[in-house]
KOLDRENMAR-336770 format. One record per residue (C-alpha): residue number from 0; residue in three letters; z, x negated, y. Coordinates in Angstrom, 3 decimals. Last residue first. Layout:
BEGIN
+-----+------+----------+----------+----------+
! pos ! code !        z !        x !        y !
+-----+------+----------+----------+----------+
! NUM !  ala !        Z !        X !        Y !
...
+-----+------+----------+----------+----------+
# end
This chain:
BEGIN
+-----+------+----------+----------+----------+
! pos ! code !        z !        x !        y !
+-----+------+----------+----------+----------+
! 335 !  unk !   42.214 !   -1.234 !  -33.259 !
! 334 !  unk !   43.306 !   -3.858 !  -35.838 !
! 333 !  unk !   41.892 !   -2.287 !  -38.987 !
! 332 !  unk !   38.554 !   -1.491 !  -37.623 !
! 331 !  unk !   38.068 !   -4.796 !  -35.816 !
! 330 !  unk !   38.395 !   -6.656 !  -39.720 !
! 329 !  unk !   36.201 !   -4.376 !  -41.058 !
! 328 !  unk !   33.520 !   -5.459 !  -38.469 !
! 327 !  unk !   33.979 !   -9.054 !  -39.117 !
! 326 !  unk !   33.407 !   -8.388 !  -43.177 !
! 325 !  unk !   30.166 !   -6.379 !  -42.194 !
! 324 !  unk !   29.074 !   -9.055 !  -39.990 !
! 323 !  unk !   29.166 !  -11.371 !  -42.502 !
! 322 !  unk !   27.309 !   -8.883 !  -44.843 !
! 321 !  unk !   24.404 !   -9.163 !  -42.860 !
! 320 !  unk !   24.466 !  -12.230 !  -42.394 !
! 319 !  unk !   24.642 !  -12.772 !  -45.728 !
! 318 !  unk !   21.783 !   -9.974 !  -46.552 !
! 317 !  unk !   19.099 !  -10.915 !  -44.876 !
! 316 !  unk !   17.154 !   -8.057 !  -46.448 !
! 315 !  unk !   15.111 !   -7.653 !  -42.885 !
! 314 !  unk !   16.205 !   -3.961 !  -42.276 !
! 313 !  unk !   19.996 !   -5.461 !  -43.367 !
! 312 !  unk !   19.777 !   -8.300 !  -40.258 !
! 311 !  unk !   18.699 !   -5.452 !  -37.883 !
! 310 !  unk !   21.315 !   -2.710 !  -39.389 !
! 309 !  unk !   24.084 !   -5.882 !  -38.461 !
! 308 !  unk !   22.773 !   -6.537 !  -35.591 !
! 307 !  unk !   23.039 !   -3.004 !  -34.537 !
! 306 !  unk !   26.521 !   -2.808 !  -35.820 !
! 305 !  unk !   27.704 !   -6.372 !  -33.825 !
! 304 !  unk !   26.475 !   -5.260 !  -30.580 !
! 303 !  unk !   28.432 !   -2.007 !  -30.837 !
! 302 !  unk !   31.537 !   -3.752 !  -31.951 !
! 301 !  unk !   31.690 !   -5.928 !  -29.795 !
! 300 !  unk !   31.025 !   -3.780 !  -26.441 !
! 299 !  unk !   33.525 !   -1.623 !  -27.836 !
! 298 !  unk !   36.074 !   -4.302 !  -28.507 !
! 297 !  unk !   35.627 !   -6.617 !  -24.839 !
! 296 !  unk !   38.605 !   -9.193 !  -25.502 !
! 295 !  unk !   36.175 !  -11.925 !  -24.275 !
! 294 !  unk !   35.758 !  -13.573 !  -27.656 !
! 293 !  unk !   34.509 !  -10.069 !  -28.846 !
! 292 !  unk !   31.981 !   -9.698 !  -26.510 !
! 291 !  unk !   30.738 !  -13.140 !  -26.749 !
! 290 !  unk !   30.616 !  -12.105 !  -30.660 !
! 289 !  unk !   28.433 !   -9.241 !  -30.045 !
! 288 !  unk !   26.114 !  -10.711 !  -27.932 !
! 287 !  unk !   25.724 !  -13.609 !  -30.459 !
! 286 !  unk !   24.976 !  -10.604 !  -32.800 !
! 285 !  unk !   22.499 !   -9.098 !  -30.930 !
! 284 !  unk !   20.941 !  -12.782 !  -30.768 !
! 283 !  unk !   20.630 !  -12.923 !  -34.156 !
! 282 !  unk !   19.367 !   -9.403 !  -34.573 !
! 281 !  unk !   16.442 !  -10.771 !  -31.978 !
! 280 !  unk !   15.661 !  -13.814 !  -34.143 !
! 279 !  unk !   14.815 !  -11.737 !  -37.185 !
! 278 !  unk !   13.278 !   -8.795 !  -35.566 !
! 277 !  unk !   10.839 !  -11.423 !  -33.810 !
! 276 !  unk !    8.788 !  -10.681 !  -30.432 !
! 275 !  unk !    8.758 !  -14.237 !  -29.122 !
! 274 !  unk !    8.658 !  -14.078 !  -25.728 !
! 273 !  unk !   11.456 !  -11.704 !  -25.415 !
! 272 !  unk !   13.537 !  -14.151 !  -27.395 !
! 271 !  unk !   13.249 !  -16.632 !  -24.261 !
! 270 !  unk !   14.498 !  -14.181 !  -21.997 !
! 269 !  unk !   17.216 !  -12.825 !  -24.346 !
! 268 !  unk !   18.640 !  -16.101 !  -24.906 !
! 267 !  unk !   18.569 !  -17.304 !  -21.301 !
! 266 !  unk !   20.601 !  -13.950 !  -20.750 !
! 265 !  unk !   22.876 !  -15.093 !  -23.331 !
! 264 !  unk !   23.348 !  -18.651 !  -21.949 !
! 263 !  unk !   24.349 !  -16.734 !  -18.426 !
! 262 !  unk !   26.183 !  -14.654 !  -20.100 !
! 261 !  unk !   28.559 !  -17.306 !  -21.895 !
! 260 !  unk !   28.348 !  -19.717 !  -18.783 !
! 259 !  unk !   30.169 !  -16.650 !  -16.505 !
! 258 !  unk !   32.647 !  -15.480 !  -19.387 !
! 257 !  unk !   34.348 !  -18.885 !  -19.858 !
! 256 !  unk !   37.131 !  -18.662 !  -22.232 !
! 255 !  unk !   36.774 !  -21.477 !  -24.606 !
! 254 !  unk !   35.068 !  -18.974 !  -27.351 !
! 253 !  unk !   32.979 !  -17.310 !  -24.708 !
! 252 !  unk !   31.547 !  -20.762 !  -24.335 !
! 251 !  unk !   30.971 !  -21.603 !  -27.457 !
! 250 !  unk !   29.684 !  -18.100 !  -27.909 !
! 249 !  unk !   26.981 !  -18.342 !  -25.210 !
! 248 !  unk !   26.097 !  -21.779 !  -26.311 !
! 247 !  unk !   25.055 !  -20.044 !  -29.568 !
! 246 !  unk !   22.767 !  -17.680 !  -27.819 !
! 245 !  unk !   21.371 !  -20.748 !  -25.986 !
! 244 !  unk !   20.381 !  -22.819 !  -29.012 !
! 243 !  unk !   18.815 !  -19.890 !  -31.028 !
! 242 !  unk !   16.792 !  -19.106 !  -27.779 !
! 241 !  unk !   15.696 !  -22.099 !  -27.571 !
! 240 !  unk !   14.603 !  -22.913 !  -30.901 !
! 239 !  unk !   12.473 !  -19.555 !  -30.504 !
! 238 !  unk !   11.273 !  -20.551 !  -27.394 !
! 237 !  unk !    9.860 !  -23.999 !  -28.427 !
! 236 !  unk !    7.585 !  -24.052 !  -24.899 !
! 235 !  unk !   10.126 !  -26.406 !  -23.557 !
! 234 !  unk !    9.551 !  -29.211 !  -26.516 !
! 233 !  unk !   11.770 !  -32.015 !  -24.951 !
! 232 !  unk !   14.076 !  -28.876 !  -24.321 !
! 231 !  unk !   15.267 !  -29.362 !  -28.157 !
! 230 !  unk !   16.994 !  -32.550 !  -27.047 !
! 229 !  unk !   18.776 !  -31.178 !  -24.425 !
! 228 !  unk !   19.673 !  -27.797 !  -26.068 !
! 227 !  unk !   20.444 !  -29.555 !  -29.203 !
! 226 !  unk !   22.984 !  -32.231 !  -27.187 !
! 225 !  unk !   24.628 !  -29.000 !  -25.712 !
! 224 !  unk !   25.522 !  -27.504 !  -28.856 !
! 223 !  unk !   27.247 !  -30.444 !  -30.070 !
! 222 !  unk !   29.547 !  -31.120 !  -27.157 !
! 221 !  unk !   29.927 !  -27.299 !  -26.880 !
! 220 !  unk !   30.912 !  -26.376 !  -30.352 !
! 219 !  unk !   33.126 !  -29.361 !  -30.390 !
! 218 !  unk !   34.858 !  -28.097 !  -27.304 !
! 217 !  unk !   35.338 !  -24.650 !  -29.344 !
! 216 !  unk !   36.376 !  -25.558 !  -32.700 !
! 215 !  unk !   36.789 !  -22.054 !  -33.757 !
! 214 !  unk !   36.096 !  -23.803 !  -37.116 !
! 213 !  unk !   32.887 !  -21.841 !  -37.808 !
! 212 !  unk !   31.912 !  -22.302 !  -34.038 !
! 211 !  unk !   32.185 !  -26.550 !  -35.065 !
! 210 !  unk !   30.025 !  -25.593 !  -38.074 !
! 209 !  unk !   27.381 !  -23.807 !  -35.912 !
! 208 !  unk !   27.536 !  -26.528 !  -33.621 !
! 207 !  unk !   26.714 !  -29.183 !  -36.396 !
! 206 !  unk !   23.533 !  -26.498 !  -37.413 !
! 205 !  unk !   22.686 !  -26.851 !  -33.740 !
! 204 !  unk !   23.053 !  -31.143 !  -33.783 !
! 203 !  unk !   20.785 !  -31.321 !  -36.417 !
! 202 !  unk !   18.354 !  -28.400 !  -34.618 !
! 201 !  unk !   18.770 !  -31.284 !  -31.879 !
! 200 !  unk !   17.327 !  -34.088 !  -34.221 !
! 199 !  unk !   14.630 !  -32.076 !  -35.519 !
! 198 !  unk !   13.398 !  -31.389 !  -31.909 !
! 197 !  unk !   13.359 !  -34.711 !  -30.964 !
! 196 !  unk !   11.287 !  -35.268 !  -34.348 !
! 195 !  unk !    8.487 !  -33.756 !  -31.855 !
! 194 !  unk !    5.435 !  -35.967 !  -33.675 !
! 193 !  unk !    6.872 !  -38.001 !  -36.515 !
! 192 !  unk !    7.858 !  -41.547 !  -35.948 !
! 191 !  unk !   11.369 !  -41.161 !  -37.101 !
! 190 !  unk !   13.860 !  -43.483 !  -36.315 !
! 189 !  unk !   16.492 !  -40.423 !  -35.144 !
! 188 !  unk !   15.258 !  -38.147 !  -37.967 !
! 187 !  unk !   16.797 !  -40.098 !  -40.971 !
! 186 !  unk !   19.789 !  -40.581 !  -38.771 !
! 185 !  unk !   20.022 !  -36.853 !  -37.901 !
! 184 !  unk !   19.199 !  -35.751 !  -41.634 !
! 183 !  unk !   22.418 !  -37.917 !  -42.592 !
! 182 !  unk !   24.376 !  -36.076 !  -40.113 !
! 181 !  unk !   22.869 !  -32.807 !  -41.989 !
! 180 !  unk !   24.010 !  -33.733 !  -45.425 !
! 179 !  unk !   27.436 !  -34.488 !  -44.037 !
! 178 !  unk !   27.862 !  -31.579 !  -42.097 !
! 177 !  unk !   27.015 !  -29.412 !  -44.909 !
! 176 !  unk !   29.475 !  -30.522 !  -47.532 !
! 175 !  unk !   32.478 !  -30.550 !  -44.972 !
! 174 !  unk !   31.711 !  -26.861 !  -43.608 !
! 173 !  unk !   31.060 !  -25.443 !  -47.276 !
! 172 !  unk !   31.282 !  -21.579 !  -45.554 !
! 171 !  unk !   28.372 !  -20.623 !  -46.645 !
! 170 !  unk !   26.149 !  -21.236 !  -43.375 !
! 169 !  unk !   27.338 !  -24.699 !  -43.487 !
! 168 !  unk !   26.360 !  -24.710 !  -47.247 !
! 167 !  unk !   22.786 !  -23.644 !  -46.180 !
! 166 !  unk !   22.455 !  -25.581 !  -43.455 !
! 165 !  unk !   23.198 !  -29.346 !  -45.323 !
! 164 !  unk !   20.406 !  -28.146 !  -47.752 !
! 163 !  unk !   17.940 !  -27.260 !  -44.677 !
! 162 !  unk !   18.895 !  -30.875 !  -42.829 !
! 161 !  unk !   18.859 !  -32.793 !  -46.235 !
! 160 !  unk !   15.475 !  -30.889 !  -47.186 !
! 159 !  unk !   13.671 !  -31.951 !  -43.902 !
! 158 !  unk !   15.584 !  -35.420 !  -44.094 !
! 157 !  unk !   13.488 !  -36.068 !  -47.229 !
! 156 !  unk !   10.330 !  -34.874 !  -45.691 !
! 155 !  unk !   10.588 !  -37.542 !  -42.905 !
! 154 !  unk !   11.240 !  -40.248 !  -45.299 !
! 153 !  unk !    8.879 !  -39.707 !  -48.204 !
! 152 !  unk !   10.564 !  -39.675 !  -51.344 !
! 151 !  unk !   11.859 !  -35.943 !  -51.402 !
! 150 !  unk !   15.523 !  -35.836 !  -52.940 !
! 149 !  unk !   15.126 !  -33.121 !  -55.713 !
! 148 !  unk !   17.953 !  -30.516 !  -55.717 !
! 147 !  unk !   16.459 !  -28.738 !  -52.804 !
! 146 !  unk !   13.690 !  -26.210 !  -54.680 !
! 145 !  unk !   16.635 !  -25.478 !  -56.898 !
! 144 !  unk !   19.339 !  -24.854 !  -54.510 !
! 143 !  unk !   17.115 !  -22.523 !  -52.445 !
! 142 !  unk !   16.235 !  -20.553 !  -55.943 !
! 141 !  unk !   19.970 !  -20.464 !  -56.488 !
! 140 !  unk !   21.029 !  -19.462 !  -53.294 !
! 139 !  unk !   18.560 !  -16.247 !  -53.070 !
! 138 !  unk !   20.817 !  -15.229 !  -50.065 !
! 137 !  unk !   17.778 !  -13.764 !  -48.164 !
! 136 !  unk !   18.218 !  -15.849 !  -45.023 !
! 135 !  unk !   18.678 !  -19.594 !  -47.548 !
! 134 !  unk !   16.436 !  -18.019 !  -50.029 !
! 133 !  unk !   13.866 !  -17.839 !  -46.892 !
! 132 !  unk !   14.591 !  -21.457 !  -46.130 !
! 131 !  unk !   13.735 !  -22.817 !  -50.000 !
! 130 !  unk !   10.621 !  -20.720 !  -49.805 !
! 129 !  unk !    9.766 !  -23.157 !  -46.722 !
! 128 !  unk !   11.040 !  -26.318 !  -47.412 !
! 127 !  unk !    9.179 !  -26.512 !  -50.824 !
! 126 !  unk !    6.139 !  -25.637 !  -48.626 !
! 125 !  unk !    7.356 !  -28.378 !  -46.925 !
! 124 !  unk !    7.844 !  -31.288 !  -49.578 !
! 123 !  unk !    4.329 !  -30.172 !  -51.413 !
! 122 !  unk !    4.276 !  -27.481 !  -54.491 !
! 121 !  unk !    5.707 !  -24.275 !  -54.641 !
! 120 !  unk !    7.853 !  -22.785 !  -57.339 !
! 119 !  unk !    8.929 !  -18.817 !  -56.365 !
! 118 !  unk !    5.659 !  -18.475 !  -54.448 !
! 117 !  unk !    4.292 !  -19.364 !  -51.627 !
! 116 !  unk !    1.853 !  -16.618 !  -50.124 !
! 115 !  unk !    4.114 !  -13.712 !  -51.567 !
! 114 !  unk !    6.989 !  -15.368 !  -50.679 !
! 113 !  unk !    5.950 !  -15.256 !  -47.277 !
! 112 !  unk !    5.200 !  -11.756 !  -47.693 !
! 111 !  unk !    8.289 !  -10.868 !  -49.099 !
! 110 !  unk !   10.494 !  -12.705 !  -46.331 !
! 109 !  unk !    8.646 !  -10.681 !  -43.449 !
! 108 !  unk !   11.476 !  -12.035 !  -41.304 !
! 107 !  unk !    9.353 !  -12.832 !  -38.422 !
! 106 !  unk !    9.718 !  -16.564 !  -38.245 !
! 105 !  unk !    9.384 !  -16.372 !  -42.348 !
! 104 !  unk !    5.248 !  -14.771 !  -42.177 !
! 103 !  unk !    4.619 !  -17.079 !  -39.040 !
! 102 !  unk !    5.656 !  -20.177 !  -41.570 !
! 101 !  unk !    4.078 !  -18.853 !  -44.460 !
! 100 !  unk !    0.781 !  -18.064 !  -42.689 !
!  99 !  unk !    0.958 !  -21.937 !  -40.759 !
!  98 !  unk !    2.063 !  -23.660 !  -44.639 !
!  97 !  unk !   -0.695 !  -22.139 !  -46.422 !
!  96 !  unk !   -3.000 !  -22.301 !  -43.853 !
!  95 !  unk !   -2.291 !  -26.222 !  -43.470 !
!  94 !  unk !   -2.392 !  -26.527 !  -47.512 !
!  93 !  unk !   -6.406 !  -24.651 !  -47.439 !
!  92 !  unk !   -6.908 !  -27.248 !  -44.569 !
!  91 !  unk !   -8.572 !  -30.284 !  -46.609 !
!  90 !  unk !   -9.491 !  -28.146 !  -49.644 !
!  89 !  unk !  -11.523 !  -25.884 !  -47.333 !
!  88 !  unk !  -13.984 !  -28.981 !  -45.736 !
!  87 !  unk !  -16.520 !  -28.780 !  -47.418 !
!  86 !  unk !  -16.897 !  -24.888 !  -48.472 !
!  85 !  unk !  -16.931 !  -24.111 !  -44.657 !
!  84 !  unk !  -13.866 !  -22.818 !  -42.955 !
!  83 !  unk !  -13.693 !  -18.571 !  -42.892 !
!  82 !  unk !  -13.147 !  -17.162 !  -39.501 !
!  81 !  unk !  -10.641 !  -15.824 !  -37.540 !
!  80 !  unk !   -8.250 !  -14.915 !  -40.064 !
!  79 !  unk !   -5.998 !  -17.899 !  -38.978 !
!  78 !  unk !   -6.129 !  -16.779 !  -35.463 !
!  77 !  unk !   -4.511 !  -13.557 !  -36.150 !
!  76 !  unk !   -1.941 !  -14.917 !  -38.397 !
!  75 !  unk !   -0.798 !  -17.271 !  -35.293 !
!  74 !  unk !   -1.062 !  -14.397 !  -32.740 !
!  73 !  unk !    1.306 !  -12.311 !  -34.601 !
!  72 !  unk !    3.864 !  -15.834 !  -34.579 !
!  71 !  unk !    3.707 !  -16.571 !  -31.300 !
!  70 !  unk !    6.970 !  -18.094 !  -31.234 !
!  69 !  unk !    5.901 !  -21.567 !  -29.457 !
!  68 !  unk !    5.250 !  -23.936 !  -32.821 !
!  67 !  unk !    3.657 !  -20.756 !  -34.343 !
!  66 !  unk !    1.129 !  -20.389 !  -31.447 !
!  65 !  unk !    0.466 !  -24.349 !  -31.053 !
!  64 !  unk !   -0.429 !  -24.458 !  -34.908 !
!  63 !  unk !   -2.457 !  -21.425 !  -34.526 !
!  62 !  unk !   -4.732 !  -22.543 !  -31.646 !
!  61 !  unk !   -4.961 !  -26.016 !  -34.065 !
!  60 !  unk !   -6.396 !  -23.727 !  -36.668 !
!  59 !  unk !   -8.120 !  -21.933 !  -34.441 !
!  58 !  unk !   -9.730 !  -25.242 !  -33.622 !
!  57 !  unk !  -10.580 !  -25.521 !  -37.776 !
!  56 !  unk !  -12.264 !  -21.873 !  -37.448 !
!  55 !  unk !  -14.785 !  -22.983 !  -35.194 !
!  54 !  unk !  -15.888 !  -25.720 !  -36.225 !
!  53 !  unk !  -19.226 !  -24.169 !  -37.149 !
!  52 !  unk !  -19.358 !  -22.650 !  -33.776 !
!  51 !  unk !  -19.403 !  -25.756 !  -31.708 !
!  50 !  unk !  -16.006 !  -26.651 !  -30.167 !
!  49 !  unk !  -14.071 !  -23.909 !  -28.523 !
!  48 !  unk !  -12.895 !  -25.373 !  -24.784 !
!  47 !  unk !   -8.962 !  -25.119 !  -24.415 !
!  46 !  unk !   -6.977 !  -22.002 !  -23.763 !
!  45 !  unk !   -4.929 !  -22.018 !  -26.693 !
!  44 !  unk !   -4.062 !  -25.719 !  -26.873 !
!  43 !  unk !   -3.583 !  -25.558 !  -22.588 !
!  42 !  unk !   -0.970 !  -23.024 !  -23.444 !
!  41 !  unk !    0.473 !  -25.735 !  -26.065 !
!  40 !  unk !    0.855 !  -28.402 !  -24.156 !
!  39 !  unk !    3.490 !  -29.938 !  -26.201 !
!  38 !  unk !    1.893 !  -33.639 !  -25.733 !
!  37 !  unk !    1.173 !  -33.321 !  -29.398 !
!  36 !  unk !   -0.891 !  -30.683 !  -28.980 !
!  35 !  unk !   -2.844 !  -31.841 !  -25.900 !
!  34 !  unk !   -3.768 !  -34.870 !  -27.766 !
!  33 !  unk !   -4.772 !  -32.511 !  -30.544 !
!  32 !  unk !   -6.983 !  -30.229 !  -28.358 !
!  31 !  unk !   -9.055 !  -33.481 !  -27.087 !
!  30 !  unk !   -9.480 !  -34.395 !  -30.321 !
!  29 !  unk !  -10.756 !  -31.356 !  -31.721 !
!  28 !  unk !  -12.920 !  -30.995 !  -29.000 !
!  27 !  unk !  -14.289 !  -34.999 !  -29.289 !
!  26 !  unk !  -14.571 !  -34.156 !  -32.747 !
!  25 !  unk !  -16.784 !  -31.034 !  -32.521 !
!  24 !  unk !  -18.903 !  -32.626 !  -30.270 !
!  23 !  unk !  -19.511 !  -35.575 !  -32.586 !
!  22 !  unk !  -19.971 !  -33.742 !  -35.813 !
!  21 !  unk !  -18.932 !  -35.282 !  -39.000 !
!  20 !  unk !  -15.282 !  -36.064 !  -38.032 !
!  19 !  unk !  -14.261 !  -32.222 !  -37.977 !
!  18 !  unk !  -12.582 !  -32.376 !  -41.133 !
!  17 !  unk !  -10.668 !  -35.517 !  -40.800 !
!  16 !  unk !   -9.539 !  -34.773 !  -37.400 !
!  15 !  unk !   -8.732 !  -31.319 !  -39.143 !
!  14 !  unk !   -6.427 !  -32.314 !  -41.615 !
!  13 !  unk !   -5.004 !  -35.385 !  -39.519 !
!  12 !  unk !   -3.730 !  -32.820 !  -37.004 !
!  11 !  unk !   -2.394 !  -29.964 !  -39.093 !
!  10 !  unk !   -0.171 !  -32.380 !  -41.506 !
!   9 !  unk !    1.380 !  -33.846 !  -38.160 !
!   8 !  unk !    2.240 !  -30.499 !  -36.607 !
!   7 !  unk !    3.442 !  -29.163 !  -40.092 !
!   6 !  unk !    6.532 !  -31.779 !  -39.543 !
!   5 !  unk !    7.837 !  -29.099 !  -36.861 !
!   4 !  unk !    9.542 !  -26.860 !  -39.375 !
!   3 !  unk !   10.656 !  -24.425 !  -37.395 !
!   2 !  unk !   14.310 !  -23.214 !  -37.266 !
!   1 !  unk !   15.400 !  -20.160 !  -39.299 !
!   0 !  unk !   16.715 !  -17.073 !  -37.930 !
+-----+------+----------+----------+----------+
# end
């Protein structure tokens, strides 16, 4: 499941403050929405006021920002089909819908559709970001590799590619390489001015717990786990972060032994994935259920949880998890 890439939020905002400027109404709306936006009120975002009906279409582009930011992914694509911006003031959003479609598309794991919108060679820092994230689910290393190898000269977008290059070789087993790249992301994100780079900074500290998990390194698992669930609870309306966080606290804690934490974390999990509706983050949750099974001596319960993530991930073509969970399951099968 990959993390969202909260530097669109910025992008979105001076797009269509710029765009809406010529009408008074419309920018007072569109204002008023945006403050509202970056104070993560995101319900209020949806339910606000629609500006006149011109501008129109660039509030549901702020509606959609909000809905992707809090796991409403269907309702993002919905609202970006709305209604057609005027001829004036398309070039200024055409990147936003580009980046909002793509990012819904990849939330849900409809990888081919996303890279349908984007491309194999996109251009701009986070549409880069983007394709480069679904190579990292789909296992297309060397396309991920390629859209990564540049370092990204503005500051924000540059940690952006450190944090997804530093996941990627976690996720591959290159513990060392990865946690450096994505310590350096945390610095680059901890003087950051952008909008929500709190939540940045604890998907930093997630990947780290993954790697700690990776090591059965359970107390480091937890330290670092726990700092992403504070700092991604800035943002409480992020359920899919959420729910990525606590599913992984419920292994940590599994791991060290503690079956009342673990299920309580996994039922926080399921609660906020619930909200989101996503086959992608819902097989990885099924398999953090699995794994709390297993760390728990419960077999059966493992094993089950573990096959139907595993047919989830392989519906989706995320194929190392997939086949992770393949290699874990032939493992149980020659020691029961």
């Amino acid at each position: 499941m990959t993390p969202l890439i909260t530097g669109v939020l910025g992008l979105t905002l001076v797009a269509i403050l710029i765009a809406a400027v010529q009408h008074w109404r419309a920018r007072r709306t569109i204002a008023a929405m945006s403050t509202l936006m970056m104070a993560g009120e995101h319900d209020r975002v949806l339910a606000h006021r629609a500006p006149p009906k011109a501008y129109r279409p660039l509030a549901d582009r702020l509606r959609a920002t909000s809905a992707l930011l809090t796991g409403r992914n269907d309702l993002a694509l919905r609202l970006l089909d709305t209604g057609r911006v005027s001829a004036a003031v398309a070039g200024q959003v055409g990147a936003i819908d580009l980046h909002l479609r793509a990012g819904a598309l990849i939330a849900m794991g409809r990888y081919g559709e996303a890279v349908a919108v984007l491309g194999d060679d996109p251009s701009g820092a986070i549409a880069r970001h983007q394709r480069a994230q679904i190579g990292v689910e789909t296992g297309d290393d060397a396309t991920a590799l390629r859209l990564l190898e540049v370092p990204d000269t503005e500051p924000d977008e540059e940690a952006g590619r450190l944090r997804i290059l530093g996941d990627l070789h976690i996720r591959r087993g290159r513990l060392s390489e990865g946690e450096a790249l994505v310590r350096r992301a945390r610095a680059a994100y901890a003087v950051s001015a952008m909008p929500a780079h709190e939540v940045d900074t604890g998907y930093c500290h997630y990947h780290l717990g993954e790697a700690a998990l990776a090591r059965t390194d359970a107390a480091g698992a937890l330290a670092q786990l726990t700092t992403a669930l504070a700092l991604l609870s800035v943002r409480p309306d992020n359920a899919p972060g959420l729910a990525t966080v606590h599913a992984r606290l419920g292994e940590a804690y599994a791991l060290s032994g503690k079956p009342e934490p673990a299920q309580q974390h996994l039922h926080e999990a399921r609660q906020f994935c619930e909200r989101v509706g996503s086959p992608s983050l819902s097989s990885m949750v099924e398999r953090s259920h699995g794994l709390v099974a297993l760390h728990l001596g419960r077999v059966e319960d493992a094993r089950r949880h573990l096959s139907n993530a595993r047919a989830g991930h392989l519906a989706l073509a995320e194929t190392p998890a997939a086949d992770w969970i393949a290699g874990l399951l032939t493992e149980l099968d020659a020691t029961s």
